[in-house]
PyMOL Python script that loads the backbone (N, CA, C, O; Angstrom):
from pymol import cmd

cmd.read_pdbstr("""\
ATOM      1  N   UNK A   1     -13.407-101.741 154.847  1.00  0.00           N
ATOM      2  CA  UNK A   1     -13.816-100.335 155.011  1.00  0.00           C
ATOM      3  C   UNK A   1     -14.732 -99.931 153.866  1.00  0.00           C
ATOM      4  O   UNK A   1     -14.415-100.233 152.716  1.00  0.00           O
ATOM      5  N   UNK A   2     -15.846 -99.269 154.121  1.00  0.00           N
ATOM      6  CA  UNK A   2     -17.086 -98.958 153.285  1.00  0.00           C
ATOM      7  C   UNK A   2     -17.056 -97.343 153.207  1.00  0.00           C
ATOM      8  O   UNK A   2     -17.225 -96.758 154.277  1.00  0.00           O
ATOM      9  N   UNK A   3     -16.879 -96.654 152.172  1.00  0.00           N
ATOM     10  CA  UNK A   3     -16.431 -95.195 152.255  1.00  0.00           C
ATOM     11  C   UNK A   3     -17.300 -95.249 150.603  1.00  0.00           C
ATOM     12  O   UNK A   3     -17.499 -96.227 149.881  1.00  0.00           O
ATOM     13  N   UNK A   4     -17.646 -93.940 150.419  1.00  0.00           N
ATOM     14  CA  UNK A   4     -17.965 -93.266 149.116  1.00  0.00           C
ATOM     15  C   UNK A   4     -17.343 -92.528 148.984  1.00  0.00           C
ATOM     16  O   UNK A   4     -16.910 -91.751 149.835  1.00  0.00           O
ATOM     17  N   UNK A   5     -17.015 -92.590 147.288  1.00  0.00           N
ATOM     18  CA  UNK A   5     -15.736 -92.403 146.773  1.00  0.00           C
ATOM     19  C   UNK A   5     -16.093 -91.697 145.554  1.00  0.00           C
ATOM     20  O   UNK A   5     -17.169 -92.071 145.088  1.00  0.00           O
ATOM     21  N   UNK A   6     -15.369 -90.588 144.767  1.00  0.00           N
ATOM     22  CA  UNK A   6     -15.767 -89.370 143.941  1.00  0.00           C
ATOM     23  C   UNK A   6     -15.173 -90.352 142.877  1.00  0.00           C
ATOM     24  O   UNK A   6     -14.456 -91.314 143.152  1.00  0.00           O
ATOM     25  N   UNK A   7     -15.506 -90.036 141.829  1.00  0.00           N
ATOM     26  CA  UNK A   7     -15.082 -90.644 140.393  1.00  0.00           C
ATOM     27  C   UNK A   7     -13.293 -90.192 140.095  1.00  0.00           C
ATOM     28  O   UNK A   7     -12.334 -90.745 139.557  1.00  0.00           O
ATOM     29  N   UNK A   8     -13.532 -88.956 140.751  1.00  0.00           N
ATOM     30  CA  UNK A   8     -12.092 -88.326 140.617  1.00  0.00           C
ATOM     31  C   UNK A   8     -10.962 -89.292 141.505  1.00  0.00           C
ATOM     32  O   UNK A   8      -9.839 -89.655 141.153  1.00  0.00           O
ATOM     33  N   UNK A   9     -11.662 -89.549 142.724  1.00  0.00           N
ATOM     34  CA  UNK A   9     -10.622 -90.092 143.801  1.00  0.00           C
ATOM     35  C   UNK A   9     -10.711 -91.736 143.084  1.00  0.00           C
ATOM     36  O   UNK A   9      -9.688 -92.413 143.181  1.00  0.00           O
ATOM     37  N   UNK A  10     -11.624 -92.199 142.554  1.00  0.00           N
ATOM     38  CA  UNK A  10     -11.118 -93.595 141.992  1.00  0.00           C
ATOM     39  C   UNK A  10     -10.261 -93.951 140.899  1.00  0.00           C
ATOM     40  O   UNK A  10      -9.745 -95.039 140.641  1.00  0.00           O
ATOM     41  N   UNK A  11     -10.183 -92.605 140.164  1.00  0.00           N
ATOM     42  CA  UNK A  11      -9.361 -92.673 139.276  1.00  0.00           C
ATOM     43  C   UNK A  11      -7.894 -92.443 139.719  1.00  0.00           C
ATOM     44  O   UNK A  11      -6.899 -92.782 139.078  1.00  0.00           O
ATOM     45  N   UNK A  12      -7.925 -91.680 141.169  1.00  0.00           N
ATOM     46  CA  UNK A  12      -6.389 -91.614 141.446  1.00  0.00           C
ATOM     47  C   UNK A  12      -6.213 -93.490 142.261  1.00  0.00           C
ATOM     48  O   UNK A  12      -5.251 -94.176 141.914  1.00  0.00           O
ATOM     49  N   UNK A  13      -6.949 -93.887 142.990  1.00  0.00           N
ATOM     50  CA  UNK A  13      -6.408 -95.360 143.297  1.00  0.00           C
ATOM     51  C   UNK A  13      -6.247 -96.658 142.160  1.00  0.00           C
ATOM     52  O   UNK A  13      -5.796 -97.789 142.339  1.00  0.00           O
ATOM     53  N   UNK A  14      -6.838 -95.978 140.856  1.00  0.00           N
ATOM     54  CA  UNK A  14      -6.378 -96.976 139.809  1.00  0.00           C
ATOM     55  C   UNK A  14      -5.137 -96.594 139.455  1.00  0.00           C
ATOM     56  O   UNK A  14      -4.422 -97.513 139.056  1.00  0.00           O
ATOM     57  N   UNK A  15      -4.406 -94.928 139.495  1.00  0.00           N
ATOM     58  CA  UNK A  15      -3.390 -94.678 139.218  1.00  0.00           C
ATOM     59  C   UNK A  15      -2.268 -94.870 140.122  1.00  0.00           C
ATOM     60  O   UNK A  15      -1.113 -94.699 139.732  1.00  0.00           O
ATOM     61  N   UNK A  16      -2.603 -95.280 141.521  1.00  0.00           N
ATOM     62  CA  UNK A  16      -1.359 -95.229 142.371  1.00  0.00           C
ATOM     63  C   UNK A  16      -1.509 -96.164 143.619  1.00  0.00           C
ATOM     64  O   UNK A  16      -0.846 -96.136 144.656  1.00  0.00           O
ATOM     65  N   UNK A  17      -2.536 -96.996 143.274  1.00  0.00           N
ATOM     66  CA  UNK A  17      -2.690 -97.894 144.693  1.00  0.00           C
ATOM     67  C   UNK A  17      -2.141 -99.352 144.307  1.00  0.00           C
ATOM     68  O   UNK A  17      -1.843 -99.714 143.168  1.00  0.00           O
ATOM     69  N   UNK A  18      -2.084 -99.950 145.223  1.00  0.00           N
ATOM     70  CA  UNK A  18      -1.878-101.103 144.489  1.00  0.00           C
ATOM     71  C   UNK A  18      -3.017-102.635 144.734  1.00  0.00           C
ATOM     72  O   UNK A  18      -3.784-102.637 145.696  1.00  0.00           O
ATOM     73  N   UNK A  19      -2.982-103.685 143.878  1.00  0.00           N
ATOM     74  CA  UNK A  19      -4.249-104.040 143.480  1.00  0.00           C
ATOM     75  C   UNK A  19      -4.479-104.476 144.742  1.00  0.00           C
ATOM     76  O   UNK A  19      -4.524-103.306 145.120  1.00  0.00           O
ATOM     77  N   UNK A  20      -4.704-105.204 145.939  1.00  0.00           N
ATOM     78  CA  UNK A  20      -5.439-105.678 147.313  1.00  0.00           C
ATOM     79  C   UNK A  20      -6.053-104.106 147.108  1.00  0.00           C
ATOM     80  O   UNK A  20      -7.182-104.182 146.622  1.00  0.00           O
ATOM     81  N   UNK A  21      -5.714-102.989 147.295  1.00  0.00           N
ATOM     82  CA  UNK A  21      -6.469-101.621 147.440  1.00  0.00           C
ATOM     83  C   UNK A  21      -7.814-101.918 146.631  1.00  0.00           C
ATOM     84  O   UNK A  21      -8.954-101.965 147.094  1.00  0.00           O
ATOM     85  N   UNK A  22      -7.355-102.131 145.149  1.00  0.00           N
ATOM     86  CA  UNK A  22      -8.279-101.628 144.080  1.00  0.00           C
ATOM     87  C   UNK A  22     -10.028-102.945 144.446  1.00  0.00           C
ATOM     88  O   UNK A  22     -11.245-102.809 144.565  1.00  0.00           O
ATOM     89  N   UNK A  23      -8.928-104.158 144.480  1.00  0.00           N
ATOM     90  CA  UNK A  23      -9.876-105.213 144.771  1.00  0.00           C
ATOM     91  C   UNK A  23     -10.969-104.955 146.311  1.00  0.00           C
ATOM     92  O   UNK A  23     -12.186-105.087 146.445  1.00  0.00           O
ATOM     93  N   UNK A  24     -10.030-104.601 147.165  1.00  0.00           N
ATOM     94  CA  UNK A  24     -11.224-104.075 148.603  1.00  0.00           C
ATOM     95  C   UNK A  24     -12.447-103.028 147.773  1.00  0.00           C
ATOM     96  O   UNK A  24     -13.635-103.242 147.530  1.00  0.00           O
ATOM     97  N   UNK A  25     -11.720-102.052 147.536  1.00  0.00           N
ATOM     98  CA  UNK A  25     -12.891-101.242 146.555  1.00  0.00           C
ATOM     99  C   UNK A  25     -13.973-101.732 145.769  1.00  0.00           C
ATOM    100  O   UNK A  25     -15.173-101.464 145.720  1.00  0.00           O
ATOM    101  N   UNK A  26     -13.043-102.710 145.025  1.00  0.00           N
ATOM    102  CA  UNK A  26     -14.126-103.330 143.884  1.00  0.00           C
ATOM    103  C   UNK A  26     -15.156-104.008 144.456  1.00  0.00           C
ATOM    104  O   UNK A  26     -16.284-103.917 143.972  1.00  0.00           O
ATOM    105  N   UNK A  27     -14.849-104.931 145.783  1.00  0.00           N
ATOM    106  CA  UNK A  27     -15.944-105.697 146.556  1.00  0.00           C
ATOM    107  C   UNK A  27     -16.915-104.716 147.045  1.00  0.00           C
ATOM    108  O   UNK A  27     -18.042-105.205 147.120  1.00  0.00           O
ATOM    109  N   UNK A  28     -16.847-103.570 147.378  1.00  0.00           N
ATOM    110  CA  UNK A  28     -17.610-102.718 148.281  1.00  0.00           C
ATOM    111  C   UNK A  28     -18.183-102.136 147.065  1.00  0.00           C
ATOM    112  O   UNK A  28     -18.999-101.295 147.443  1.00  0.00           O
ATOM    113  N   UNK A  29     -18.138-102.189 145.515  1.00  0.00           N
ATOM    114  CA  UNK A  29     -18.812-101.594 144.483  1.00  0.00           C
ATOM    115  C   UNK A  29     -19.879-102.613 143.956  1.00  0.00           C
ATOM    116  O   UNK A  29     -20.617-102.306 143.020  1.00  0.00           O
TER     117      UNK A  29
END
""", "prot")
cmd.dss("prot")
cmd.show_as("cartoon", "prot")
cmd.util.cbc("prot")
cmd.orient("prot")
């Protein structure tokens, strides 16, 4: 999934997601 994402909202999935989340993100960055 390819979504744009606020600085604010990435800072809440470093605080509460867990890492497969953070890593999908990181590929799409």
């Amino acid at each position: 999934m390819v979504k744009t994402i606020t600085s604010a909202d990435f800072e809440a999935l470093v605080k509460n997601a867990t890492k497969p989340v953070i890593l999908e993100f990181g590929a799409d960055w």
